[in-house]
C-alpha positions as CSV (number, residue, x, y, z in Angstrom):
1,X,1.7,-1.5,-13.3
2,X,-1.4,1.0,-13.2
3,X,-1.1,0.6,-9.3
4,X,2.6,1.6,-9.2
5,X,1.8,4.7,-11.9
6,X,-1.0,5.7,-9.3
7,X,1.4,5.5,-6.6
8,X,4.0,7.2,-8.5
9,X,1.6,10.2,-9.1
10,X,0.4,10.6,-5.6
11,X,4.0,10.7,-4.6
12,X,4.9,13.2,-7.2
13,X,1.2,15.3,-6.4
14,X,2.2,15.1,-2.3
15,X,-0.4,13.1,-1.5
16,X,1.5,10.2,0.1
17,X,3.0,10.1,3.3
18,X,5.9,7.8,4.7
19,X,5.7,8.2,8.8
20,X,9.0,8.0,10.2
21,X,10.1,7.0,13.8
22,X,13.9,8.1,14.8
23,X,14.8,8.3,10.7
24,X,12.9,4.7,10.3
25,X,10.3,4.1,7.9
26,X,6.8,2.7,10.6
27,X,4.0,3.8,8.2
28,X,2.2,5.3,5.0
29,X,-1.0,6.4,3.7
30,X,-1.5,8.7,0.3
31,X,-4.6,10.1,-1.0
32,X,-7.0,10.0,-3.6
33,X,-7.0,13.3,-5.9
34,X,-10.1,15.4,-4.8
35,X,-12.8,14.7,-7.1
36,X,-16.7,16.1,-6.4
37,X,-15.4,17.3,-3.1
38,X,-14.3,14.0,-1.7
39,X,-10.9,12.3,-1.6
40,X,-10.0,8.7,-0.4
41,X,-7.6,8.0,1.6
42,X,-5.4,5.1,0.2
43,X,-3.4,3.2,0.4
44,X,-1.9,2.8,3.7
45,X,0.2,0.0,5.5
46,X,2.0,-0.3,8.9
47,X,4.2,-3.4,9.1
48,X,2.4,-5.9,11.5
49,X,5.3,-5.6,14.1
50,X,5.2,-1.8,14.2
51,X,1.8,-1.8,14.5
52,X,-0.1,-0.8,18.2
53,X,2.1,2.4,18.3
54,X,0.4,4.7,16.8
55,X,1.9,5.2,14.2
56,X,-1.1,4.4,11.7
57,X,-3.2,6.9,13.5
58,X,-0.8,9.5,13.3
59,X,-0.5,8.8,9.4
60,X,-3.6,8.8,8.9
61,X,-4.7,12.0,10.9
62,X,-2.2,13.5,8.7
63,X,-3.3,12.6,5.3
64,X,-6.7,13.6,6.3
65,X,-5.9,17.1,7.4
66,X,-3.8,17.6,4.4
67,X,-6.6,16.4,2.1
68,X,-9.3,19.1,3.9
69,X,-6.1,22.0,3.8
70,X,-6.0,21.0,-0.4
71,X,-9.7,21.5,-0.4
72,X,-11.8,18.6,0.1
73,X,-14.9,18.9,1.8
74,X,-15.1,15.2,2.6
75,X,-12.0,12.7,3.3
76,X,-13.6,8.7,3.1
77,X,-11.9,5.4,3.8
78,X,-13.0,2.1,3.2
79,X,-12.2,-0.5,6.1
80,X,-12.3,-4.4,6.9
81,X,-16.2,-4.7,9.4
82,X,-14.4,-7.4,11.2
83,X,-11.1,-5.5,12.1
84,X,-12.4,-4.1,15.6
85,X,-8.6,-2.2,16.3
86,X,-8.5,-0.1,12.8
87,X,-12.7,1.1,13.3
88,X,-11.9,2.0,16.7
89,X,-9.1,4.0,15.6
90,X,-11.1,5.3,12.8
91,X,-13.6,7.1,14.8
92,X,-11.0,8.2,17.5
93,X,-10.0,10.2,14.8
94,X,-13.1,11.4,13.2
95,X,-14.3,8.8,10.9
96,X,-18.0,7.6,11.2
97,X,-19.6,4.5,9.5
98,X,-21.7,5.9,6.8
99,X,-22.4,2.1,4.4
100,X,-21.7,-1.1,4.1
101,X,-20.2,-2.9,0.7
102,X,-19.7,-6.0,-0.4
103,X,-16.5,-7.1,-2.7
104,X,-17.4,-10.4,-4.4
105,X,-14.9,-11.5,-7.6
106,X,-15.9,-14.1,-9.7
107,X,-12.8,-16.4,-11.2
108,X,-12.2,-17.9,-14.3
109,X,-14.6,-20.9,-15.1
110,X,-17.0,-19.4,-12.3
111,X,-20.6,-17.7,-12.8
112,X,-22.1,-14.9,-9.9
113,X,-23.6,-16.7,-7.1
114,X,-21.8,-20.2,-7.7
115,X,-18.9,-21.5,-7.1
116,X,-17.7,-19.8,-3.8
């Protein structure tokens, strides 16, 4: 529910994007409100079969440019290491590396450090 309210507000704010091909829905990405200086871009999806078009990049170069226009001096993403296609287009369009992090969740009936 919280994510759909956060959605809701980014569509409301401007801050999401649906990229259209010939009147078709290919992609999306929204944006984080500006906070410090720095938005986020998230979320963003391209449907698996539209994906190698473009269409991502193009999405994504726009939320970014719209972010900077509304003011933020730095526009971050957080991506997958091992997903060689989206970091190359990542710093075709600008991004660069800047650190590493480490999602770990711990489940019901677990403690940190066992049971994965």
């Amino acid at each position: 529910m919280a994510r759909r309210r956060a959605l809701d507000d980014r569509i409301a704010d401007g801050r999401c994007l649906l990229w259209e091909d010939r009147g078709r829905p290919v992609s999306m990405a929204g944006v984080t409100r500006t906070l410090a200086g720095t938005a986020r871009v998230t979320p963003f999806h391209t449907p698996p079969e539209l994906r190698g078009r473009g269409f991502a990049g193009a999405v994504t170069a726009a939320v970014s440019a719209a972010a900077r226009s509304a003011g933020a001096r730095e526009v971050v993403l957080f991506t997958d290491l091992a997903n060689p296609t989206s970091n190359a287009l990542y710093r075709r369009l600008g991004y660069r590396a800047v650190e590493d992090h480490v999602v770990r969740e711990c489940h019901a009936g677990e403690t940190a450090g066992h049971g994965m």
